[in-house]
N, C-alpha and C positions, 0 to 999 in steps of 0.2 A: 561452897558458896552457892545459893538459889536463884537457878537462873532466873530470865527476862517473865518466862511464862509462868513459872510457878507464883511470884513474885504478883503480876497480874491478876493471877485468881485469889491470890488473900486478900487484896487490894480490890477487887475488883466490886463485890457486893455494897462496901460499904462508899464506894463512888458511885454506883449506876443507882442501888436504891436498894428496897425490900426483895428479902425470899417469900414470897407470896406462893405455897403451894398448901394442898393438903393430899396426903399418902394415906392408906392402909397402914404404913409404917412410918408414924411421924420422927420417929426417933433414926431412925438409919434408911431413908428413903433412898430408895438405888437411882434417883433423878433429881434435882435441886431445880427451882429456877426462881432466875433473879429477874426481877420487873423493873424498870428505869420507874414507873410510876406506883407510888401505894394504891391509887384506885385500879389499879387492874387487878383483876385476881384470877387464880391459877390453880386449878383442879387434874393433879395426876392418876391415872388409874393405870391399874396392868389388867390384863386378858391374856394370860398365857403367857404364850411370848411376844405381845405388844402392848408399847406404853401406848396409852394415848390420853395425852393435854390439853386440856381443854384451857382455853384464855380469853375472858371476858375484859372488854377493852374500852370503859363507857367514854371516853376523849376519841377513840377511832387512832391514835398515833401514839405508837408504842415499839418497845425495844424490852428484849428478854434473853436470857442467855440460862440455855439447858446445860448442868451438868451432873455427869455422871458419879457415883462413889463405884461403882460395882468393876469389875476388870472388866470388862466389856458393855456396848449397847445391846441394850433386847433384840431382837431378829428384826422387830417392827416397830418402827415411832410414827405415829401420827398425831396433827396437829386440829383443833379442830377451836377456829380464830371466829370469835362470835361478835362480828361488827356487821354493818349495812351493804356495803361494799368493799372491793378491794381495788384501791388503785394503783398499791404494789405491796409486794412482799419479795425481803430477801432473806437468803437462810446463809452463813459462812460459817464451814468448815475447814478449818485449817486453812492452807491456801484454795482452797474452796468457795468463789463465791453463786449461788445460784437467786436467779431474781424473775419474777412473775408478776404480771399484772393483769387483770381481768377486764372485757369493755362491758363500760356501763350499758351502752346501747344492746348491744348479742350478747353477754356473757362467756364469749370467747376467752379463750387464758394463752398469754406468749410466756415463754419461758425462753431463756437466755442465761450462758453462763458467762462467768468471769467479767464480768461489766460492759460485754459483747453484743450490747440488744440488736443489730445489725442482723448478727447470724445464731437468728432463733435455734432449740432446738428441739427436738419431735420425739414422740412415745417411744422410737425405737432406739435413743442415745440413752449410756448409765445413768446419766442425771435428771431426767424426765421424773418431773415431782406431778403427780396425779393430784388435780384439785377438783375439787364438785362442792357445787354452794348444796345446801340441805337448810330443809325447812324443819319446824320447831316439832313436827308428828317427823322426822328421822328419814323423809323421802326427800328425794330429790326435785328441786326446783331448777328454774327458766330463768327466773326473774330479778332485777335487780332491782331497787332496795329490797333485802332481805329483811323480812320481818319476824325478828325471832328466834333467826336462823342463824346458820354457819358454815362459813369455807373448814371445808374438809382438807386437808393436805395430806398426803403419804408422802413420806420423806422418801429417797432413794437408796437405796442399799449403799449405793458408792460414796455417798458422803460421809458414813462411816469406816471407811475400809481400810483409813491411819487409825482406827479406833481413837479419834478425839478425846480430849478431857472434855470439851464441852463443845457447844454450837452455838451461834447467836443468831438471834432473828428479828426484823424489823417491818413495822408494816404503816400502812397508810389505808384508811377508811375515806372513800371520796365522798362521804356524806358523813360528816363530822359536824 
């Protein structure tokens, strides 16, 4: 009998919405991902051993869930979320929740897990997600509204380390 989770993921595409990706290998892509919205679209690449996702989001409020075919994730997934601002992003892993949001005014980023935003936490804890807005020439920017641009995210090694079927992630554009 199939369980709760498998169950979920056959189910789960044709509830939240479109596979919006494009692969090198459209036919057996070792990464899927499903968009809650058909206008968002979703661009995978590999470099070695990192994915990295690119997800253009013209609403700014979006939900997407990665998964994997391959027996394992790549070494590296990074996410790279081309909205104006971020006034929060979450990513969940398994019993895994990690949540981020950036200030409009400094560009600051709080990170917080498990729905905890009280007791932030810092580059030196396993789930410290590395985020950097980047401007459209690929350097690094100050500024918020990004013009053109994109939050970088580098996921953390630990949130793969049940090796998940998949991950899901959710965001908010404060200039929508």
């Amino acid at each position: 009998m199939p369980n709760l989770l498998t169950i979920t993921f056959l189910i789960l595409p044709a509830v939240i919405g479109m596979t919006n990706y494009v692969t090198a290998d459209q036919d057996n892509p070792p990464l899927a991902v499903t968009t809650k919205r058909e206008d968002d679209k979703v661009i995978v690449a590999f470099e070695q051993d990192k994915a990295v996702i690119s997800v253009h989001s013209p609403r700014g409020i979006g939900q997407a869930i990665i998964q994997r075919s391959d027996n394992k994730w790549p070494t590296r997934v990074m996410l790279r979320l081309h909205l104006k601002g971020l006034e929060k992003f979450k990513v969940t892993s398994g019993n895994v929740t990690l949540e981020a949001a950036l200030s409009s005014q400094d560009g600051k980023v709080r990170l917080w897990k498990d729905y905890n935003e009280d007791e932030p936490i810092d580059a030196k804890h396993p789930y410290w997600m590395k985020i950097r807005m980047v401007g459209n020439d690929g350097k690094p920017v100050k500024t918020i509204p990004l013009k053109d641009g994109y939050f970088e995210i580098h996921f953390p090694k630990a949130i793969f380390d049940d090796n998940p079927n998949s991950i899901s992630l959710n965001w908010i554009d404060f200039y929508r």
